[in-house]
LOGUFI-213976 format. One record per atom (N, C-alpha, C): residue number from 1; atom name; x, y negated, z. Coordinates in Angstrom, 1 decimal, always signed. Example, Ala and Ser with C-alpha at 12.3 -4.5 7.8 and 13.67 -1.06 7.14 Angstrom:
 seq atom   east  north     up
   1    N  +13.2   +5.7   +7.8
   1   CA  +12.3   +4.5   +7.8
   1    C  +13.2   +3.3   +7.8
   2    N  +12.8   +2.2   +7.1
   2   CA  +13.7   +1.1   +7.1
   2    C  +12.9   +0.0   +7.9
REM end
This chain:
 seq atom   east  north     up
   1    N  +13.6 -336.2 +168.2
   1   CA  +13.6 -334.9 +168.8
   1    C  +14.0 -334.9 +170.2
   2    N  +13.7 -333.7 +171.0
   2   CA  +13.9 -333.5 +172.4
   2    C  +14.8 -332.9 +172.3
   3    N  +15.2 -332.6 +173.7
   3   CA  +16.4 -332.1 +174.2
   3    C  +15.7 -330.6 +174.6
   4    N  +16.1 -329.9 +174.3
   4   CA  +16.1 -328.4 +174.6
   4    C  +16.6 -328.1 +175.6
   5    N  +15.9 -326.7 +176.2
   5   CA  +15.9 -327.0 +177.9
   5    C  +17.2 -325.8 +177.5
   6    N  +18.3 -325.6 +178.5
   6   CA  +18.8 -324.7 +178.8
   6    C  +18.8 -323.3 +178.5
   7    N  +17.5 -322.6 +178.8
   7   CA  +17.1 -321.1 +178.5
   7    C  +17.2 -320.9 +177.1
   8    N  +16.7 -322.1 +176.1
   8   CA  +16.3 -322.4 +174.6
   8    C  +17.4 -322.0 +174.3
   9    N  +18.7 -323.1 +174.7
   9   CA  +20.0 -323.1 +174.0
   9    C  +21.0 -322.0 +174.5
  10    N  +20.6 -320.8 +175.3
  10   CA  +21.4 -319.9 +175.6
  10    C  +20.8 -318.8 +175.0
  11    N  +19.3 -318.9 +174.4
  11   CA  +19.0 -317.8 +174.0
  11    C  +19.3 -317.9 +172.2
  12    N  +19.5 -319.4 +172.1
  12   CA  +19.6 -319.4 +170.6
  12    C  +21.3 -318.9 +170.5
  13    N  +21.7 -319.4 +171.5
  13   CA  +23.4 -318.7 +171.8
  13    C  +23.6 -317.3 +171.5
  14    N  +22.6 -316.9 +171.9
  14   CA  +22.8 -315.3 +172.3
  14    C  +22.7 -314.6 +170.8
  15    N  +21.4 -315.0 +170.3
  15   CA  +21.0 -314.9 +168.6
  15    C  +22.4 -314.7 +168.0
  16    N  +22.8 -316.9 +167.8
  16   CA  +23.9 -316.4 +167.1
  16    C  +25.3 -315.8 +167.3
  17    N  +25.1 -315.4 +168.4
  17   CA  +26.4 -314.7 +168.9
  17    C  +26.0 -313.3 +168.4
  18    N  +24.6 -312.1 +168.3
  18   CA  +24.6 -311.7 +167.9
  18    C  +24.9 -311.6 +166.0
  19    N  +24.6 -312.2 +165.2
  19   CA  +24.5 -312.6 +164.3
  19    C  +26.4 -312.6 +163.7
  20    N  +26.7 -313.4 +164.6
  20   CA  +28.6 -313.8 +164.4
  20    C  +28.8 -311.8 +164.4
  21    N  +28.6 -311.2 +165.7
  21   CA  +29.3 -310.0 +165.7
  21    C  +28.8 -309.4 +164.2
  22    N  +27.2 -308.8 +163.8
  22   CA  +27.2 -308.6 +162.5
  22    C  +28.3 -308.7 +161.5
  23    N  +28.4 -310.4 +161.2
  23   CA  +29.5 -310.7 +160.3
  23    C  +30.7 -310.2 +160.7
  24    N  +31.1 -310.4 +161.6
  24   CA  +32.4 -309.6 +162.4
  24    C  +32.7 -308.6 +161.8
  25    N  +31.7 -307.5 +161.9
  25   CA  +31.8 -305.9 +161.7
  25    C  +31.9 -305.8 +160.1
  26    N  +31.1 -307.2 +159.4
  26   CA  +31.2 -306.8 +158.0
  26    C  +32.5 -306.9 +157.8
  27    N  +33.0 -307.9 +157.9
  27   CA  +34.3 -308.5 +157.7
  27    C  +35.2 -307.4 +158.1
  28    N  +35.1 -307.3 +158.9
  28   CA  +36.5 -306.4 +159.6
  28    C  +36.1 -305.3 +159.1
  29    N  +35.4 -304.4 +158.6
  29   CA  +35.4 -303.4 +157.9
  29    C  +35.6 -303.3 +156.2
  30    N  +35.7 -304.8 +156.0
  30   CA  +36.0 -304.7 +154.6
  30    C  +37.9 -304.8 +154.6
  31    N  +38.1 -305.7 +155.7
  31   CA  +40.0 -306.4 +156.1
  31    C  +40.7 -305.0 +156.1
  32    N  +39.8 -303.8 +156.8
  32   CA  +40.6 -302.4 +156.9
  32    C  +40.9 -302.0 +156.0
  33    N  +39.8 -301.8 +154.6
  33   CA  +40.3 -301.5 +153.6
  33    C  +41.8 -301.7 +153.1
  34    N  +42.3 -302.7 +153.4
  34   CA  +43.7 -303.4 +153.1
  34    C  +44.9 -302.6 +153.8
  35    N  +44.6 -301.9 +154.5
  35   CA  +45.5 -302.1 +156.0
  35    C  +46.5 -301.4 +155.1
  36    N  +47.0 -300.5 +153.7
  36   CA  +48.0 -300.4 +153.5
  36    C  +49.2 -301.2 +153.7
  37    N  +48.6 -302.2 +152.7
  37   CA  +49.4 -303.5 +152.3
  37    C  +49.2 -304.3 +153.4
  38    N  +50.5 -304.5 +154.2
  38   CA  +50.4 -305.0 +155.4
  38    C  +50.1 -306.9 +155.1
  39    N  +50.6 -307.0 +154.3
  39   CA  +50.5 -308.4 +154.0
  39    C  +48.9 -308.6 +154.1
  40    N  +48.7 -308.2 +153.3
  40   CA  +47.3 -308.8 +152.7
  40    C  +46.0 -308.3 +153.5
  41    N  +46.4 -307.4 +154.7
  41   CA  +45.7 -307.0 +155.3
  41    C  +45.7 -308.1 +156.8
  42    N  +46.9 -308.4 +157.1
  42   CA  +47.0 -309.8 +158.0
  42    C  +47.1 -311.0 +157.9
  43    N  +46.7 -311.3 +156.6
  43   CA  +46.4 -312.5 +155.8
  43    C  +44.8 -312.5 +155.9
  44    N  +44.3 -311.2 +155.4
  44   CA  +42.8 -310.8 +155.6
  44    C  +42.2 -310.9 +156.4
  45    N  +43.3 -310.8 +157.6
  45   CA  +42.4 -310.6 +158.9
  45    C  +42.5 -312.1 +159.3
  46    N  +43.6 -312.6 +159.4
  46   CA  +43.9 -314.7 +159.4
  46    C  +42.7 -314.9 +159.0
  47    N  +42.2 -315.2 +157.6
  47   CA  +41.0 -315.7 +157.3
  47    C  +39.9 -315.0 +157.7
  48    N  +39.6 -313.8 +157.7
  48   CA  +38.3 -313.3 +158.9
  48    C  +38.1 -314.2 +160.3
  49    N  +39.4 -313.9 +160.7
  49   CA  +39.1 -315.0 +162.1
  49    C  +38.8 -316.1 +161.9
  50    N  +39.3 -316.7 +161.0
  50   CA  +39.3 -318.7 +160.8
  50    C  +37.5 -318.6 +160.3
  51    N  +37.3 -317.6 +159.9
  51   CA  +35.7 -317.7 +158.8
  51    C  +34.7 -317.4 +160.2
  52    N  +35.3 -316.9 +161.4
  52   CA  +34.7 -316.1 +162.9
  52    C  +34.3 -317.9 +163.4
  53    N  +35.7 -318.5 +163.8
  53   CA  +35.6 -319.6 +164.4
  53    C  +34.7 -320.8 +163.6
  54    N  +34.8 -320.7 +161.9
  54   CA  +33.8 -322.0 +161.2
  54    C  +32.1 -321.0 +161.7
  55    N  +31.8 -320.2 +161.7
  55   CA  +30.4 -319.4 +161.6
  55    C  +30.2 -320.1 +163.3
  56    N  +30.8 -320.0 +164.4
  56   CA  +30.4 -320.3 +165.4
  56    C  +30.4 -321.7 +165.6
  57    N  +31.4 -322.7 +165.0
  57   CA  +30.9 -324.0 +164.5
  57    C  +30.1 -324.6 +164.3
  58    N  +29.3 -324.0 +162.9
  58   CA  +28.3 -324.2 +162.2
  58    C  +27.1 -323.9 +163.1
  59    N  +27.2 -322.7 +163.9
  59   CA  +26.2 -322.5 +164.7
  59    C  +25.4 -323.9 +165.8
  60    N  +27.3 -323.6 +166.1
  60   CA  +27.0 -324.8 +167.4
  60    C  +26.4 -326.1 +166.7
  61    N  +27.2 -326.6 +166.0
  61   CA  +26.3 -327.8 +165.5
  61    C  +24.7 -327.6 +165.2
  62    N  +24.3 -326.4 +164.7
  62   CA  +22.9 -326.2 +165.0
  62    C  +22.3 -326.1 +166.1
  63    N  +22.3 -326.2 +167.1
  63   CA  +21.9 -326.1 +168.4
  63    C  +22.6 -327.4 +168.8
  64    N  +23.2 -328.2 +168.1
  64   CA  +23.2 -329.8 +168.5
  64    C  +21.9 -330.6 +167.9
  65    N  +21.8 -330.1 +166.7
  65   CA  +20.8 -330.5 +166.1
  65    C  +19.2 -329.9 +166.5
  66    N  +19.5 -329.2 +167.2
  66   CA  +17.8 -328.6 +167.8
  66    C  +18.1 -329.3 +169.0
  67    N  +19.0 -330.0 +169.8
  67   CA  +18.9 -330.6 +170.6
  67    C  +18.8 -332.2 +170.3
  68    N  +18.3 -332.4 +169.6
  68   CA  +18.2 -333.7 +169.0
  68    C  +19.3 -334.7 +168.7
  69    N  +20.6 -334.1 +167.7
  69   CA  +21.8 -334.4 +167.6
  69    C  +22.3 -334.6 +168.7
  70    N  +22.2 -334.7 +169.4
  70   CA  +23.4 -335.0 +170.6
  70    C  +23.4 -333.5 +171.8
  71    N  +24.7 -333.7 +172.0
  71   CA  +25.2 -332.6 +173.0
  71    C  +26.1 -332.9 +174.0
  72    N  +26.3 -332.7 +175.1
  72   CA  +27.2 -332.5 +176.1
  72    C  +28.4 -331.8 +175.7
  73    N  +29.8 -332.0 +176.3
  73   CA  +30.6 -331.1 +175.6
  73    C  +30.4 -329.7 +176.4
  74    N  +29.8 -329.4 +177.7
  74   CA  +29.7 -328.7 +178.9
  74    C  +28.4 -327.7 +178.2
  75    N  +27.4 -328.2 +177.8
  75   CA  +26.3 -327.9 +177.5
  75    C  +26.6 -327.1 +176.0
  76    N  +27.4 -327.4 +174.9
  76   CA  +27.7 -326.8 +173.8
  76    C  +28.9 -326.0 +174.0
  77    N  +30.1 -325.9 +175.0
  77   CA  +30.5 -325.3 +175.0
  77    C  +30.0 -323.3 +176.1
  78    N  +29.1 -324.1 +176.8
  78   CA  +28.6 -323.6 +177.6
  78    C  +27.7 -322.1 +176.0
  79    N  +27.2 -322.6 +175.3
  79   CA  +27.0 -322.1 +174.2
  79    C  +27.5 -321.4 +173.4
  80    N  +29.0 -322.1 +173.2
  80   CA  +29.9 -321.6 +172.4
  80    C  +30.0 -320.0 +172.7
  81    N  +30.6 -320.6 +174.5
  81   CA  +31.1 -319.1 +175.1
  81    C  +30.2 -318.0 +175.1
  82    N  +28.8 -318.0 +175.4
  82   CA  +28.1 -316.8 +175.3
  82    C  +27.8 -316.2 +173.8
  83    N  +28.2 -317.0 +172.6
  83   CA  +28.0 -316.6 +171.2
  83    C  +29.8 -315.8 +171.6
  84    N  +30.5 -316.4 +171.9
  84   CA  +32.0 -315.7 +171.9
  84    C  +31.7 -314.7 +173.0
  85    N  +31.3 -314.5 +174.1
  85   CA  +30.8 -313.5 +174.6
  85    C  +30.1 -312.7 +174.1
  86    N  +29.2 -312.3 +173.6
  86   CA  +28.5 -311.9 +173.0
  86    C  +29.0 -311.2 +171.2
  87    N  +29.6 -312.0 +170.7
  87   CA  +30.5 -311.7 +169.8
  87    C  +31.5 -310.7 +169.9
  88    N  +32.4 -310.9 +170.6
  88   CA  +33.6 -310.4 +171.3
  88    C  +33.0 -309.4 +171.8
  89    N  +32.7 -309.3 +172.9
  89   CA  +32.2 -307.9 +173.3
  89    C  +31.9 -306.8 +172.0
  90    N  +30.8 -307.0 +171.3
  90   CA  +30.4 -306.0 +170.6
  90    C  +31.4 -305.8 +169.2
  91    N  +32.3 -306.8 +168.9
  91   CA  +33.4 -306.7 +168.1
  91    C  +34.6 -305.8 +168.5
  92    N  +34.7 -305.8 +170.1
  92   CA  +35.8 -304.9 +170.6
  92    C  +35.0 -303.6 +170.7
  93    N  +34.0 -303.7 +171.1
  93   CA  +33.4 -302.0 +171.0
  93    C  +33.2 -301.3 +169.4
  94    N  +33.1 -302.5 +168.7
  94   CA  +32.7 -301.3 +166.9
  94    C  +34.9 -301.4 +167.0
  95    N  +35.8 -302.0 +166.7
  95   CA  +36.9 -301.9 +166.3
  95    C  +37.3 -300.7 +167.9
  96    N  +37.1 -300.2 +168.6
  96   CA  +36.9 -299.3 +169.7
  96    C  +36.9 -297.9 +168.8
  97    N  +34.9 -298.0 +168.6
  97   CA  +34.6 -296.7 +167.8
  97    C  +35.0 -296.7 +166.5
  98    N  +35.5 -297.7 +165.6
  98   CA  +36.0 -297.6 +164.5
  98    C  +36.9 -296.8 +164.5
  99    N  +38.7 -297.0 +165.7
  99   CA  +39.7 -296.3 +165.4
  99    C  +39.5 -294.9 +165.8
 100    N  +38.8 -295.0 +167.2
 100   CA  +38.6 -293.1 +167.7
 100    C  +37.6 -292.3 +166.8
 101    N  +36.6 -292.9 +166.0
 101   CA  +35.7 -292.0 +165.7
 101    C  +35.5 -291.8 +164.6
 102    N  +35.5 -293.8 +163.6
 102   CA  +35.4 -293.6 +162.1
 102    C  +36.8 -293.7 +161.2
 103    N  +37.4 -293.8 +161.5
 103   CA  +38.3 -294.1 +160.9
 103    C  +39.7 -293.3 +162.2
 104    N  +39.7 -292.5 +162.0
 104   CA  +40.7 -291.3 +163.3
 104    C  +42.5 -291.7 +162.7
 105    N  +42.4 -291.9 +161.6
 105   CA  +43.8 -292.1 +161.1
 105    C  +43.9 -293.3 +161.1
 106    N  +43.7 -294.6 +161.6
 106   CA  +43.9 -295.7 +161.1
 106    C  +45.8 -296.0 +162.0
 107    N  +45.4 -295.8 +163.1
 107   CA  +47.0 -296.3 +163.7
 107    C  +48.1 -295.7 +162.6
 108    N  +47.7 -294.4 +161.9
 108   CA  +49.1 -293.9 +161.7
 108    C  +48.8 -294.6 +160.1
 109    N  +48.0 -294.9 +159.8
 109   CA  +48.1 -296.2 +158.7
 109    C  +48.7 -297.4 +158.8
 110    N  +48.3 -297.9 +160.1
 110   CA  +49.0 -298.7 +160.4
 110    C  +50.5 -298.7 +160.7
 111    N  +50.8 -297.6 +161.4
 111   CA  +52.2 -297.1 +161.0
 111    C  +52.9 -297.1 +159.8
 112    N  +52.3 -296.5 +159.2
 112   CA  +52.9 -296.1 +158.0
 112    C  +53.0 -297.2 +157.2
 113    N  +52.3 -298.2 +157.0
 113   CA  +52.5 -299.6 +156.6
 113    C  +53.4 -300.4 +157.1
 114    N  +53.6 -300.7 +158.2
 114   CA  +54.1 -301.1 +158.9
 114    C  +55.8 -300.6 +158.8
 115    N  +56.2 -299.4 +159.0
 115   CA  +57.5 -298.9 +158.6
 115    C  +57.5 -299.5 +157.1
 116    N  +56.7 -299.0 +155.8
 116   CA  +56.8 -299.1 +154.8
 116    C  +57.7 -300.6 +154.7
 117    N  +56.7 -301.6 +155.2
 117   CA  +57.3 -302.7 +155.0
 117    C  +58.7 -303.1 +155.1
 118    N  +58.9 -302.2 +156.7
 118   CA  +59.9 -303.1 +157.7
 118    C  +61.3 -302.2 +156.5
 119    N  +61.4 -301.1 +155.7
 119   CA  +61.8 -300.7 +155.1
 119    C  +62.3 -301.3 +153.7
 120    N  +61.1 -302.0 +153.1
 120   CA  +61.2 -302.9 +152.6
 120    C  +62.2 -304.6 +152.4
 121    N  +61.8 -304.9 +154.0
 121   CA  +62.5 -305.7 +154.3
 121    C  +64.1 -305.5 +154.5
 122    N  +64.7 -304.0 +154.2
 122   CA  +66.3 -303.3 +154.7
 122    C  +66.7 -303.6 +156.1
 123    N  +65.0 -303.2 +156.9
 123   CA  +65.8 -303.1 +158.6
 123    C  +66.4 -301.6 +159.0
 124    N  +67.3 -302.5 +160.1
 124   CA  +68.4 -301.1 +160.3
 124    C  +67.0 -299.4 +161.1
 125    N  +68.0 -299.1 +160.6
 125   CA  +67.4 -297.8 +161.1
 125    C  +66.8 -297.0 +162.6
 126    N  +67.7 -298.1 +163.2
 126   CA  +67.0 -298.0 +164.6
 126    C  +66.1 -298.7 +164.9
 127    N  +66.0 -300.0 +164.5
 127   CA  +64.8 -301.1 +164.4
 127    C  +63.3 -299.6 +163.9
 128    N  +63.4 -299.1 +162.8
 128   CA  +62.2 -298.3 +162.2
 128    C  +62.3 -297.6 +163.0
 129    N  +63.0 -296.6 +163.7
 129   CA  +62.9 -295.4 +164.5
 129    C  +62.5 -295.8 +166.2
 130    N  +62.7 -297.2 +166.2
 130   CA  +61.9 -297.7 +167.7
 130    C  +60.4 -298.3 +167.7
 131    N  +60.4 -298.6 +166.4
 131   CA  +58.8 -299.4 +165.9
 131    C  +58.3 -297.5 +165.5
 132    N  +58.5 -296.7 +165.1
 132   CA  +57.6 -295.5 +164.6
 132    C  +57.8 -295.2 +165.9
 133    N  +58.5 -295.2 +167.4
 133   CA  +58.5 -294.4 +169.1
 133    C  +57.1 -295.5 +169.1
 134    N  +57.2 -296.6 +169.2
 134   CA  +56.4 -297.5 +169.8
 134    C  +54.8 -297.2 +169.1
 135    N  +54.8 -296.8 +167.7
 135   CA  +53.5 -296.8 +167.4
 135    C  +53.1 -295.3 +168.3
 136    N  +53.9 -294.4 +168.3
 136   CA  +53.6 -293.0 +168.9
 136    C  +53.0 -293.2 +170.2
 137    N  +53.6 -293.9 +171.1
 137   CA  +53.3 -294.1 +171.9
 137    C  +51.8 -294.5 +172.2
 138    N  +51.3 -295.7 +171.5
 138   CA  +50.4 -296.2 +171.1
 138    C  +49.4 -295.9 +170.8
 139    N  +49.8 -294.3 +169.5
 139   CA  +48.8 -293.4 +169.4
 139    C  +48.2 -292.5 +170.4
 140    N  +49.8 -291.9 +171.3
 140   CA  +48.9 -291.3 +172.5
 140    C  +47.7 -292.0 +173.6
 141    N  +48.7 -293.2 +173.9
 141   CA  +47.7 -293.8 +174.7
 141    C  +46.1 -294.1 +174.3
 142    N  +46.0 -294.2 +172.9
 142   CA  +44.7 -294.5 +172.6
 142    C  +43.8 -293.5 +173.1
 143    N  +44.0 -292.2 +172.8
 143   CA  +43.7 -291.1 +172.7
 143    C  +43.0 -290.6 +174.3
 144    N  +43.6 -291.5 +175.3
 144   CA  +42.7 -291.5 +176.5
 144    C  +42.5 -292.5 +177.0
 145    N  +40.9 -292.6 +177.4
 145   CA  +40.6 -293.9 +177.5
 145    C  +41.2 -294.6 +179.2
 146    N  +41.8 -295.6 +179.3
 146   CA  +41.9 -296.5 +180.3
 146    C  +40.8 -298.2 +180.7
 147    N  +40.2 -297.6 +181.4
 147   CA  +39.4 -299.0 +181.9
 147    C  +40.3 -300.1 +181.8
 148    N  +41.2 -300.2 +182.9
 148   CA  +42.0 -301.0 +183.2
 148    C  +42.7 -301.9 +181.8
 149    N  +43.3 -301.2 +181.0
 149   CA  +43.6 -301.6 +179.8
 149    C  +42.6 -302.3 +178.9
 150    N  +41.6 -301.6 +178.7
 150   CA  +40.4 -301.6 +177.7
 150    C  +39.7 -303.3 +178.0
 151    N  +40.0 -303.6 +179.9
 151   CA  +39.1 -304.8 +180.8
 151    C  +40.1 -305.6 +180.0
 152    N  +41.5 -305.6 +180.0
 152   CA  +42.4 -306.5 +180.5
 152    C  +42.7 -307.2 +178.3
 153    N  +42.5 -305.8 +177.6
 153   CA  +42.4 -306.4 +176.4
 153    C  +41.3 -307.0 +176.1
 154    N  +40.0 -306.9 +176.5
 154   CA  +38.8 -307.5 +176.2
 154    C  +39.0 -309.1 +176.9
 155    N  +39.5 -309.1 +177.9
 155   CA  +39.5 -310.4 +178.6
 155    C  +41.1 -311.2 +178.0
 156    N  +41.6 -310.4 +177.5
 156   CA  +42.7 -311.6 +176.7
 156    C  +42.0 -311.8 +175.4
 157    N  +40.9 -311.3 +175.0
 157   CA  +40.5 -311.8 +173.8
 157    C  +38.9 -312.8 +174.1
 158    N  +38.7 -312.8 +175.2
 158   CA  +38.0 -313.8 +175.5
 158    C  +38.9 -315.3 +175.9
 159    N  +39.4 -314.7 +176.5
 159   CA  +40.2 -316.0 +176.7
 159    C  +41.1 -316.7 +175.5
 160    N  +41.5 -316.3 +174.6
 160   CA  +41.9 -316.6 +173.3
 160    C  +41.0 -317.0 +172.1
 161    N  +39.7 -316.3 +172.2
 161   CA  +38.8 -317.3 +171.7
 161    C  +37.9 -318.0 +172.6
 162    N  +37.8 -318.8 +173.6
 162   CA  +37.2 -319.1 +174.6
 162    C  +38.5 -321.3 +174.3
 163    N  +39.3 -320.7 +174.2
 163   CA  +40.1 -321.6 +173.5
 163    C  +39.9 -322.4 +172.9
 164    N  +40.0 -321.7 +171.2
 164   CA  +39.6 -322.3 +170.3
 164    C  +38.0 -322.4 +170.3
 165    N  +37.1 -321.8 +171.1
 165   CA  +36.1 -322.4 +171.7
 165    C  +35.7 -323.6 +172.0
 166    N  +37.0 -323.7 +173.0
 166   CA  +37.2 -325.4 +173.5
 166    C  +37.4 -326.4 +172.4
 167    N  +37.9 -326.2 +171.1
 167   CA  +38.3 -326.9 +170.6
 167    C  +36.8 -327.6 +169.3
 168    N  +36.4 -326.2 +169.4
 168   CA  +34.5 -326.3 +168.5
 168    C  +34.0 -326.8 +168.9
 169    N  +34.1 -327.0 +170.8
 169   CA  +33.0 -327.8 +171.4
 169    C  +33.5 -329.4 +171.5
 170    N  +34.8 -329.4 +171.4
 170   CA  +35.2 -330.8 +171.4
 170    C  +34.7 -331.7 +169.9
 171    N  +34.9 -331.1 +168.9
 171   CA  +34.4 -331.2 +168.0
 171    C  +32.6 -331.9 +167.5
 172    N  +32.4 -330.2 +168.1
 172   CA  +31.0 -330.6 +167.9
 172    C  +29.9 -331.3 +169.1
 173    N  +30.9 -331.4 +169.8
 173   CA  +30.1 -332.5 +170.8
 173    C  +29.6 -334.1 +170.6
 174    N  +28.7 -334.2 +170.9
 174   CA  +28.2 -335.7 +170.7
 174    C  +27.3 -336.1 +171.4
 175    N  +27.7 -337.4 +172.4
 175   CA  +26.9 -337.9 +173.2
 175    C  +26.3 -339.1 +172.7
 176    N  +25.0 -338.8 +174.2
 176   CA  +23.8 -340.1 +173.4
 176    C  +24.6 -341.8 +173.6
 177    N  +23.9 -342.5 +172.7
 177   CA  +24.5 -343.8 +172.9
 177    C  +23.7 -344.2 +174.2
 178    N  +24.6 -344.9 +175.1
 178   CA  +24.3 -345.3 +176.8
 178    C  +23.1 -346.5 +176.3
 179    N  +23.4 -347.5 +174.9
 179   CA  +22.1 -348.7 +174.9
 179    C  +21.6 -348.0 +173.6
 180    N  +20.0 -347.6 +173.7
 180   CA  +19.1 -347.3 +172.7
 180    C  +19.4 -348.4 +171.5
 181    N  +19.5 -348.5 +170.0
 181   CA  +19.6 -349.8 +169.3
 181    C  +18.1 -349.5 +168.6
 182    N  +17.0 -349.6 +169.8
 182   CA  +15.4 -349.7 +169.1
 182    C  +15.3 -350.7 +169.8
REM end
């Protein structure tokens, strides 16, 4: 096999980066369901991610293997990130219009879970009545939109999977042997 030119392996990037967000959106719309039970809802969402990062894996190793098993670590990570670009972006815009538009109650679910638990746990009373200011707060702010905020959380969650990015491409990198054994 040949080595696939660059445009090839960014467009097949792009694919499965669209592809990953799909599953994204399924996933995370099924994890919401949970959001009572706080446990099982960030347990849910733990393995949604870990299932985010093996799907972009599997990917990449496919676009090693369309490049004739071997890859650059530069060249597949270079991949990775536009599937995590590409991912990420349209993952922060559906969990965006999810809370403002489809789901309008979900923060005070999350509240309300949230207290429930910490209640649970027999925290003092001011601990719950600073965590219920803090979610309020939270709620107002959502409620109008900030660029600045909206740039600065999209780009800590690039950079957070951009990471463990690093770590798929270390992985799935494999260079050619320097003496042919033909």
């Amino acid at each position: 096999m040949e080595n696939i030119t660059a445009a090839q392996r960014n467009k097949m990037a792009l694919k499965y980066g669209l592809l990953v967000s799909v599953i994204y959106i399924l996933v995370s719309s099924v994890v919401n369901i949970f959001i009572a039970n706080l446990i099982v809802f960030y347990v849910s969402k733990f393995i949604g991610y870990m299932l985010f990062f093996v799907i972009i894996g599997y990917f990449a190793a496919s676009i090693r293997k369309a490049n004739g098993g071997y890859i650059e670590f530069r060249e597949v990570f270079g991949a990775i990130f536009i599937m995590i670009l590409t991912a990420s972006t349209i993952s922060y815009l559906y969990n965006y219009i999810y809370i403002l538009y489809i789901d309008t109650h979900y923060m005070e679910k999350l509240k309300s879970a949230s207290i429930h638990y910490m209640e649970k746990m027999n925290m003092p009373e001011s601990k719950l009545d600073e965590t219920a200011q803090k979610f309020d707060e939270q709620i107002e702010e959502a409620k109008h939109f900030n660029l600045k905020r909206n740039i600065l959380t999209l780009s800590g969650a690039y950079l957070l999977d951009s990471l463990f990015g690093l770590i798929v491409a270390a992985i799935v990198k494999k260079q050619k042997p320097i003496f042919d054994s033909n």
